[in-house]
N, C-alpha and C positions, 0 to 999 in steps of 0.2 A: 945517688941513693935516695930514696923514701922516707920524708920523712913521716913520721909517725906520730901523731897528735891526740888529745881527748876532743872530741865534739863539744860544743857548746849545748847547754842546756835546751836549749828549745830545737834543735836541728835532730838531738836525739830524743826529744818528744814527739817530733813530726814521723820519725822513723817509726816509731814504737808503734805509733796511732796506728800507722796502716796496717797491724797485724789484728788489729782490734777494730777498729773502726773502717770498716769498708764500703760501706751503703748508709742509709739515712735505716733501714731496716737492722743494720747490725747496730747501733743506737738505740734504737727501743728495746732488740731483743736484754741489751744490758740491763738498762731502768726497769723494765718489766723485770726484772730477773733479782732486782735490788729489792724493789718493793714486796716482791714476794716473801723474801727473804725477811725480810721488816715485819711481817707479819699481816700483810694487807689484808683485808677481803673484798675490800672495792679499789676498782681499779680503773683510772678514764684515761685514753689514750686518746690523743687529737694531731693531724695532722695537717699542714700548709703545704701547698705544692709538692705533692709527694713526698714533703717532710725537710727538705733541702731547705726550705723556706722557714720552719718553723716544726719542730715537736714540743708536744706539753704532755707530762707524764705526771699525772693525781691520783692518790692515793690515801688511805686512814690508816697506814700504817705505822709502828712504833715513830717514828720521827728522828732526829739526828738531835744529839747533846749540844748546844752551841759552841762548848769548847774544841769538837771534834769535826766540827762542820768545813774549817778550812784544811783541816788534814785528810780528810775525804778526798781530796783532791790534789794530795800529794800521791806518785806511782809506789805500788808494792806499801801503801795502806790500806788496810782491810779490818772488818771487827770476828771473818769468819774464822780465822788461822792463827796459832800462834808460834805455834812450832813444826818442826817434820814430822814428828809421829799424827799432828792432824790431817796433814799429806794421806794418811793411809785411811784414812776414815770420812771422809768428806761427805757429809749431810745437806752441806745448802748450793744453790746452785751456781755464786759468786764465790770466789774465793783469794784468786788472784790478785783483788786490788789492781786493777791497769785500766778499768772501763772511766773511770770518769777524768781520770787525768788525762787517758787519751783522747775524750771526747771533748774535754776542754780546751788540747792543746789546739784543735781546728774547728774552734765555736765557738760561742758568744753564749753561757750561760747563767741563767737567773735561778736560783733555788729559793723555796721559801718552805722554811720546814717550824713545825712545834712538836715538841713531846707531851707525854702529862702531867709532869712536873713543871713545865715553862708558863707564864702568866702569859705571855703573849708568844708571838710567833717570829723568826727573823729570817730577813733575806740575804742571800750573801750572791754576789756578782763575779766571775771572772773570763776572760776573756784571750783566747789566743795562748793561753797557760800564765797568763797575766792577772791578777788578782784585783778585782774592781775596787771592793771592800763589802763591810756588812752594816745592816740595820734594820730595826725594828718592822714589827709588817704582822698581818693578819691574816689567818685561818683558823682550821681545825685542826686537829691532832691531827699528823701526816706530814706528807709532805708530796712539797709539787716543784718539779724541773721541769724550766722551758729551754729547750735547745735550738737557738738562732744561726741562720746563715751559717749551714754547714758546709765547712769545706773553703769558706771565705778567705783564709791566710794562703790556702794551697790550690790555684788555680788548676794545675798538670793532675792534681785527683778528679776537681770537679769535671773537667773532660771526660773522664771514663763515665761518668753517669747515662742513666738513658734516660728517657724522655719520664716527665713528672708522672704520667699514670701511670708508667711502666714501676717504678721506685713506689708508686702509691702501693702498689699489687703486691710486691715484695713485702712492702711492712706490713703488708694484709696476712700475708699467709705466714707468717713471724707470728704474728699476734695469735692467729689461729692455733698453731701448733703449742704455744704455751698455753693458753684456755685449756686444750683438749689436756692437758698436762696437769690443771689445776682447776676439776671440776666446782672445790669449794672455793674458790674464789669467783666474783663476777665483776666481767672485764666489760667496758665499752669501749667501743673505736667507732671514732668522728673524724672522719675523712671529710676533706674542705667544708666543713660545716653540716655537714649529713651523718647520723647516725648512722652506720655500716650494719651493723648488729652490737647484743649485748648479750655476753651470758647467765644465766638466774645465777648462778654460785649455790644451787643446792643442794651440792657434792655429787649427784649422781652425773654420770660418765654419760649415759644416753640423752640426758636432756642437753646437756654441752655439744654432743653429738648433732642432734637435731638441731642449735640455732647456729654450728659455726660451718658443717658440712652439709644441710639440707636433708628436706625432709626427704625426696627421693633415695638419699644414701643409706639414712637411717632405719627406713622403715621396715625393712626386712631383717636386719642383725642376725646374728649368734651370739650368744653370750661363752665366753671363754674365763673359765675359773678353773685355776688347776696349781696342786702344791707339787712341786718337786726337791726332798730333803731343802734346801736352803733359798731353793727357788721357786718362787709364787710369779704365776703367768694369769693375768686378769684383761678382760678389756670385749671388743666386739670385731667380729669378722665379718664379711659378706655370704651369701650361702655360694654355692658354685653355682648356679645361673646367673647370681650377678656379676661376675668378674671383668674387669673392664680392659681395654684396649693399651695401658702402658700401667707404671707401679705409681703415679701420681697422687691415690687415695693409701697409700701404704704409710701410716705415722706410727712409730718406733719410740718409747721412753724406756729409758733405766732410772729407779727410782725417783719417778717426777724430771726426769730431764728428755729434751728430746735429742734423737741420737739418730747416723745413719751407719746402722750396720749393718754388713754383710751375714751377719750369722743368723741373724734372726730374720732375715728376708729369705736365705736359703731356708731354716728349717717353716717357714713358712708355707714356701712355695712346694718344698716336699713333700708337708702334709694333704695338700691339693691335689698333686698329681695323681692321675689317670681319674678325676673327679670334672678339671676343666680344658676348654680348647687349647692348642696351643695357640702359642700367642695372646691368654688370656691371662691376666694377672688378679688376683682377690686384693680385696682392700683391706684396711681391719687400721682401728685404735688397739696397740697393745701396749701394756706395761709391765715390764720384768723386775721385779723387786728382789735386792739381793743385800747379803751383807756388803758395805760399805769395801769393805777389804778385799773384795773380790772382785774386785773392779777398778782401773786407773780412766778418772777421767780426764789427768794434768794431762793430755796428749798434744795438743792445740788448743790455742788462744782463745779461740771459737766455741772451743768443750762442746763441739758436734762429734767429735770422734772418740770411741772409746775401747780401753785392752781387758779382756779378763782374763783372769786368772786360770778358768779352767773354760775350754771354751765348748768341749765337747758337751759338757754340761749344759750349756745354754742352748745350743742346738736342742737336746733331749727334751729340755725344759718346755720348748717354745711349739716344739714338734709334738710334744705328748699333748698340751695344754689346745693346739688347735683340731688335731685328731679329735681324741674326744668331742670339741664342741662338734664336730662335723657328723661323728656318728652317732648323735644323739637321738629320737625316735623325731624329736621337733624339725629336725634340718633334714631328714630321712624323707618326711610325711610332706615336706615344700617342696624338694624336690619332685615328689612321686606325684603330687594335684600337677603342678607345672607341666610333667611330659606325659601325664595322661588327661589331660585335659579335654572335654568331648569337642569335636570338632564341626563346624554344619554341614550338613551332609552334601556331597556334589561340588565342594569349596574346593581349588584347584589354585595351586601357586602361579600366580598372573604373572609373561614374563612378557613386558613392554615391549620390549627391541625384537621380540622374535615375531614380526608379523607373519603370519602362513599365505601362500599364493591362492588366489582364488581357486586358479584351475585346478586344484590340489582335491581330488574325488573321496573324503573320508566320513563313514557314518559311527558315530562313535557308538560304542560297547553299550548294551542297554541292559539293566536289573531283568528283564523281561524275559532275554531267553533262557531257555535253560538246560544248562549242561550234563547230560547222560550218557551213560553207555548204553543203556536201553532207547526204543524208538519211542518219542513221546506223542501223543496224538498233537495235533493241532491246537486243540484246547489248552494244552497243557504248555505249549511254548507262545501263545497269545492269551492266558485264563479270563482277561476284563474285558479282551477288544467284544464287543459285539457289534456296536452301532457307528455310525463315523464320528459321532460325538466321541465316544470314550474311547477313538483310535486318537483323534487327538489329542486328548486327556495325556494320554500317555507318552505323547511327543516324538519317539524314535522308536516304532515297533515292526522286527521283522518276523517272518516266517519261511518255513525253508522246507522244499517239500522230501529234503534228506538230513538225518541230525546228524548224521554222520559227519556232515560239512564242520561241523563247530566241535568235532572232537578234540581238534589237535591245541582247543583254547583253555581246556582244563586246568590251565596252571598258568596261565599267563592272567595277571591286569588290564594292559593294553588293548587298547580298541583296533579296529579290523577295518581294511576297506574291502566296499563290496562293489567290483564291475556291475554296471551295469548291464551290458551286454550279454554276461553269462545269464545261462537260463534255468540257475535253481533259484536264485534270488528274488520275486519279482517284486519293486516298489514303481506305487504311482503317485507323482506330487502335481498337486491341483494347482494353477496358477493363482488364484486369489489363497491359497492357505500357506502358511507358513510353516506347518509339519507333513512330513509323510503321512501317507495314510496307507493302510496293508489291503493289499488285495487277498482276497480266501480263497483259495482253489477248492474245487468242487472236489464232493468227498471219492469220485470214483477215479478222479487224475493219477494216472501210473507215477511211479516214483521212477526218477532218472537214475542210468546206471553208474556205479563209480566215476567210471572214467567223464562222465559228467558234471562230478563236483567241484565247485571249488576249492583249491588247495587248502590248507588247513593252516597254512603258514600264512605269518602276518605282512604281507606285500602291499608298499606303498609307492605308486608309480604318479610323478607328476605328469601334467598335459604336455609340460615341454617337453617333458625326457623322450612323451611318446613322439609326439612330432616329430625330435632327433632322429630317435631308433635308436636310443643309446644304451647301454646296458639300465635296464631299473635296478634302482636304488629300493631294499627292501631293509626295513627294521624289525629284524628279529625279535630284539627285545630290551633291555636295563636289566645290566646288572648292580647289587649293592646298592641301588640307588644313587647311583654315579655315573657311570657308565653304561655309554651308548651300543649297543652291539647290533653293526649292520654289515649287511653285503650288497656286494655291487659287482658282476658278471663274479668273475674266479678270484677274489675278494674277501675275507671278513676284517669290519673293520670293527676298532673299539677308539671309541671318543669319549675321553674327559669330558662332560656337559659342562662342570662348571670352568674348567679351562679354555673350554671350547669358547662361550658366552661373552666370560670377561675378554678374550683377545677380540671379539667383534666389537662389545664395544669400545674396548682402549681403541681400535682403530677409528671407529665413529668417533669420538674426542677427542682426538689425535687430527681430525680432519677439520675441526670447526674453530673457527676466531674465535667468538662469543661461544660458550656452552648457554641453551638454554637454559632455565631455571623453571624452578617451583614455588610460589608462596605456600607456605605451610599455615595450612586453619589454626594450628597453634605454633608459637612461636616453643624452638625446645631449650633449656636451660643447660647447658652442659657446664659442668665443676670442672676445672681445671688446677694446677699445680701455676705456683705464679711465675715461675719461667715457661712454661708451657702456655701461659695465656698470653704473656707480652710475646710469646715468637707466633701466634697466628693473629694477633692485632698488628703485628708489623707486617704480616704478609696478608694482611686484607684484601689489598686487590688484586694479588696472585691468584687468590680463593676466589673473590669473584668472577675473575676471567671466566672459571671454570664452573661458574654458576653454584657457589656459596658465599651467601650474603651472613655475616652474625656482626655484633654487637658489643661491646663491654656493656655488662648487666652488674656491675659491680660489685667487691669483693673478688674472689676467686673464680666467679661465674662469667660466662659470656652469651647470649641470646642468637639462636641462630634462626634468622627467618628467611631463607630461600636455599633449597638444596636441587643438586641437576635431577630432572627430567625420572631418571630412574629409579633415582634412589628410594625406599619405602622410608617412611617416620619411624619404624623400629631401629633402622641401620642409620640415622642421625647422631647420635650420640655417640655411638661405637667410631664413625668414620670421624668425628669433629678430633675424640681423643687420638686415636690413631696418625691424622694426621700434623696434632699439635707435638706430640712425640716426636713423630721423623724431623717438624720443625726444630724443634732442639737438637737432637742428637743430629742431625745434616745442616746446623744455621751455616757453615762454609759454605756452603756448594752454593755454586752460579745459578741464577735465578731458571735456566732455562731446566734445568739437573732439577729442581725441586718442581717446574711445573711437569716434568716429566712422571716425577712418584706421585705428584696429588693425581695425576690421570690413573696411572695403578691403583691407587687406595679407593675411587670412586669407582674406576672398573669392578675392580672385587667384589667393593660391595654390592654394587649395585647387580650382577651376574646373579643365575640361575644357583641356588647350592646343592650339595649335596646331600640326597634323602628327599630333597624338597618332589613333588609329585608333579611329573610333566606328561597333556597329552603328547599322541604320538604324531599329530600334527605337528607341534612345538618341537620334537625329537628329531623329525624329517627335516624341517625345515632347516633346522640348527647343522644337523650331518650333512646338510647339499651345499647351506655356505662353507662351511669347511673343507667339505671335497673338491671343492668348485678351485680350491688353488688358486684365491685372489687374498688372501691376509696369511702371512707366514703363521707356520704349523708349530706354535708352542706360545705360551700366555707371556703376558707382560715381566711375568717372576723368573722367565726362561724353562717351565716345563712343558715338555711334549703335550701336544693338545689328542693327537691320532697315533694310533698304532695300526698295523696292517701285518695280517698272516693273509698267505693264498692257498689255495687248494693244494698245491702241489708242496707245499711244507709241513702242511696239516696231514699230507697223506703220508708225508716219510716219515713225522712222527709216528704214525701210527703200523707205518710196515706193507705200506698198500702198492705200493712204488713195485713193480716187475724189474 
C-alpha cells in the first residue's frame, strides 16, 4: 500500500514555482506588475543574458515597510486581498501573493527598498527560499529587485530554456505588452547594456504606441472610443489596408491587464469582415473597461486568461466599438485615396518569370486607332502621323485600309496580333529604326473585300506552333481579371493566372539547390510576435537556402536584407510574417515539410495576382506552359490550375447536338 506523506517545504516551493515561474520573462512580467501596483511611474527593466543570468527591476514606487519586507516573501502574502468578497472585485493586477516566493524559491534575490517615512533604505537577501538576512543600504523612495541565477537549484527546468536571445525576445515582448497597458507610466528596458527603448509615460495610448510597436504600425491608426451600458471599448485599430499576414500585432487588455481572448478577437475579426482579404488579420491595442464583478480573472496563475460574466455582451461591446471606428468618414476617405490612387499611365504589372518567345509575332494595341462603326477616313485613324518623324513619335501606328477589321475589339483591353502577310495590314520596319513606321495608301487604293479582312478575333499563333502545324493557341480574352480564357483547335480553356504562375514557379524552386537572391536598396524592418521571431531566427538557414537572408534588429523586430529573385519590396513584409506564422504553428514538422511551405509562401507571393493587368504576350505565354503538359495541373495549395470545355459540350448545352 502507499504510503502517504506531507512534502517538505522547499520540494513544495519548487512545485508551486513552476506554475508561476516559467521563463526569465514570467519574472518580470511579476515585478513589473508589483511595481505598478506600488504606484510607480518610472520603471527600469535591465536584463543579463536573456535574463537567466541576472534581472534588475527599479522603480519610485510606494516602497515596502521594513517590517513587512520578509513576509513579502512568504506564499499566499499579499497587501492586495483580504478576504473573499475582494476575490469579486479585483482592481490590481497582483493579487495572489505566489510571485516572489516562487521566484525566490529558484533564485538568488537581492531587494533594496525605502518608503517615505524610512531615513534610509534596506536591503534584504534570500536565496533558494532560504533567508540571507537584512541591512541598511541606499536609494530613493522605491524599490529595486535583482534576480540572480535563475533556475540555479533546479537543473531539469533550466534545460527546457532556449537559447539567451531567444528568452531575451520574450521578456521583450512581456515588457511591451505592459507599457502598451500603462501608457502613464514610463518603462525602460536595458537589454545586455543597451537601451531597447523607453516609453515617455505621458499617458497617451498612441505615443506608447509609437516607441514600443514602431512608427510604421502606428502611423495610420483608428481611434476606437465607444460606451456600451457598462462597457467602455477604447484603443487603436489598423485601417483594412493594413492588416497583416497572422494575429501577432492583436494586444487585448481588460482593465489595464493584458489578456488573450477568444471573444474579443472573434468580435474583432467580425467587424472587419468582407472589409479585408482572407487570410488577413487587423491589428489594434484595445482595452475593455468593465466593472470589476463582471469579470473572473483568479482563472490561472498567469491571470492571462479570463471568464465573464456575460459574454455576449463583450462581443457586442467590442464589435460595436470597432464598427464604428471603421465607418467613420476618416477611415472611409484612406481607404478611398489608397484604391483610387492615380496610376502612370502605360505602367503594366512586371511579371519576372514569364519571359515571352521571341518568335512570338505581337503589335500591341495602340490609343491611336479608333474604334467605330462608322468608316473613318485615314486622317482620322492616324490624325498626328504626317512626317516619318511624328510616325515615330508615336511608336506603334497602324492603319487599315478597312475599319471594319477592328470592330470585333470594341469591348476588349487586349492587344491583337497582326500577320504580316495578310494584306490589309501594311507595316514597314527600317533596319536602323527602332519603331514602325506606317506606310499611307494612296487616296484612290480600292478597299478589300470582307472576305479579305482579318478576323476580328484576338489570335495568337507562335513561330513554333506554326512550324508544327499544330492547332494555334488563340487568347480570347480575361475574365474578372483572373482568368485566362483561350482556345485551342475544339477546345475552350480557362486558366487560373494566378494558379497557373505560382505552380511554375514552386516548380522553378522546387528545382534549385541555392534559390538566387536579391539585396534590397533598403533593408525592410518586419515586427514580429516574440515566439514568432525566435521560430525564423532558428530557421535562418532554411530561409536562406531559399534566398531570404534577415537579421535580429532587436526587440521584437528583425531586418530583412535579401529576398528570392521575384519577390517585389511590397510582398517583404507580408511573406516574412506569413512565414514566421507557419514557423510556429508547424515548428514539429521535419525540416524537409517546412522547406516544402517556405517554397509555397514565396511561390504565391511572388506569382502574377489577381486584377493585377497582364499583356497578352504574358497571357500566351503563361497558357502554352501550362498546356504544354510538363508541371502538373493544379497550384502548390492543391487547386485546379485549367479547366477545359469542348465544342461538343458547349453545343449540347446549348441544344445544337442533332
Amino acid at each position: 500500500m502507499a504510503v502517504i506523506h506531507v512534502l517538505d517545504k522547499h520540494t513544495a516551493e519548487l512545485i508551486a514555482a513552476g506554475e508561476v515561474v516559467e521563463r526569465p520573462a514570467s519574472v518580470v512580467k511579476e515585478l513589473l506588475e508589483n511595481s505598478i501596483d506600488a504606484g510607480a511611474k518610472q520603471i527600469t527593466v535591465s536584463i543579463v543574458r536573456g535574463g537567466v543570468a541576472q534581472i534588475e527591476v527599479s522603480d519610485n514606487g510606494s516602497g515596502i515597510e521594513v517590517e513587512y519586507i520578509a513576509t513579502a516573501f512568504i506564499r499566499h502574502a499579499t497587501s492586495k486581498i483580504s478576504c473573499q468578497q475582494d476575490l469579486e472585485s479585483i482592481g490590481t493586477l497582483g493579487f495572489r501573493g505566489e510571485a516572489l516566493a516562487s521566484i525566490a524559491s529558484v533564485a538568488r534575490i537581492q531587494l533594496v527598498t525605502c518608503t517615505p517615512q524610512d531615513e534610509f533604505a534596506y536591503c534584504y537577501r534570500i536565496e533558494g527560499g532560504e533567508e540571507i538576512g537584512i541591512e541598511p543600504a541606499a536609494r530613493p523612495v522605491g524599490t529595486t529587485i535583482t534576480v540572480s541565477d535563475l533556475f540555479y537549484n533546479t537543473p531539469a527546468r533550466m534545460k527546457f530554456l532556449k537559447k539567451d536571445s531567444s528568452e531575451g525576445t520574450f521578456v521583450a515582448e512581456t515588457i511591451q505588452r505592459i507599457a502598451l497597458s500603462h501608457p502613464e507610466v514610463s518603462i525602460a528596458f536595458i537589454r545586455e547594456g543597451k537601451q531597447q527603448f523607453r516609453t515617455p509615460g505621458t499617458g497617451k495610448l498612441m505615443d506608447t504606441i509609437y516607441t514600443v510597436l514602431g512608427r510604421e504600425f502606428s502611423k495610420e491608426l483608428l481611434s476606437v472610443e465607444s460606451q456600451s451600458g457598462a462597457y467602455q471599448v477604447k484603443g487603436w485599430i489598423t485601417p483594412p489596408r493594413c492588416c497583416r499576414a497572422s494575429r501577432a500585432m492583436q494586444y487585448f487588455y481588460i482593465n489595464g491587464r493584458f489578456v488573450k481572448n477568444k471573444t474579443m478577437m472573434a468580435a474583432l475579426e467580425t467587424a472587419y469582415k468582407g472589409t479585408v482579404m482572407q487570410g488577413k488579420f487587423p491589428g489594434c491595442v484595445l482595452e475593455l473597461q468593465l466593472p470589476p464583478e463582471l469579470v473572473d480573472v483568479n482563472v490561472h496563475p498567469a491571470k492571462i486568461e479570463v471568464r465573464f460574466a456575460h459574454e455576449q455582451d463583450v462581443f457586442d461591446a467590442v464589435y460595436k466599438g470597432v464598427k464604428l471606428a471603421l465607418s467613420v468618414p476618416q477611415a472611409s476617405q484612406k481607404q478611398l485615396e489608397f484604391s483610387t490612387k492615380p496610376q502612370p499611365e502605360h505602367k503594366q504589372m512586371q511579371m519576372p518569370s514569364i519571359s515571352v518567345p521571341p518568335q512570338t509575332s505581337v503589335i500591341p494595341k495602340q490609343e491611336t486607332i479608333i474604334l467605330a462603326k462608322q468608316q473613318p477616313t485615314l486622317s482620322q485613324i492616324t490624325p498626328n502621323v504626317s512626317t516619318k518623324e511624328e510616325i515615330r513619335q508615336e511608336k506603334y501606328v497602324i492603319t487599315t485600309r478597312n475599319p471594319k477589321a477592328f470592330s470585333g475589339l470594341c469591348s476588349s483591353s487586349l492587344p491583337y496580333t497582326v500577320h504580316h502577310k495578310e494584306p490589309d495590314l501594311d507595316v514597314m520596319v527600317e533596319e536602323d529604326d527602332s519603331f514602325p513606321v506606317v506606310e499611307q495608301p494612296a487616296a484612290e487604293t480600292e478597299l478589300p473585300t470582307q472576305e479579305e479582312v482579318v478576323p476580328s478575333q484576338m489570335e495568337l499563333v507562335s513561330q513554333e506552333e506554326e512550324n508544327k502545324g499544330s492547332a494555334p493557341l488563340q487568347i480570347v480574352g480575361e475574365m474578372f481579371g483572373t482568368y485566362i480564357l483561350a482556345q485551342r483547335g475544339q477546345e475552350m480553356c480557362f486558366i487560373d493566372k494566378h494558379a497557373a504562375h505560382e505552380r511554375i514557379l514552386y516548380e522553378k524552386l522546387k528545382n534549385q539547390q541555392m534559390a538566387d537572391g536579391q539585396l534590397l536598396m533598403e533593408p525592410v524592418s518586419v515586427q514580429l510576435s516574440a515566439e514568432q521571431k525566435n521560430a525564423v531566427l532558428q530557421q535562418a538557414d532554411l530561409l536562406e537556402q531559399q534566398g531570404i537572408q534577415l537579421e535580429d534588429f532587436g526587440g521584437s523586430t528583425v531586418l530583412v536584407r535579401t529576398v528570392p529573385l521575384d519577390i517585389s519590396p511590397s510582398e517583404v513584409e507580408p511573406l516574412v510574417e506569413e512565414l514566421a506564422s507557419n514557423l510556429v504553428l508547424n515548428n514539429r514538422q521535419s525540416r524537409t515539410e517546412k522547406a516544402e511551405w517556405v517554397l509555397h509562401s514565396i511561390a504565391c507571393r511572388a506569382a502574377v495576382k489577381a486584377g493585377d493587368h497582364n499583356s497578352t504576350e504574358e497571357l500566351l505565354h503563361l497558357a502554352q506552359q501550362i498546356l504544354e503538359g510538363e508541371i502538373p495541373l493544379f497550384c502548390p495549395h492543391g487547386r485546379p490550375v485549367i479547366l477545359k470545355l469542348t465544342q461538343k459540350e458547349l453545343e449540347k448545352q446549348f441544344g445544337r447536338q442533332g
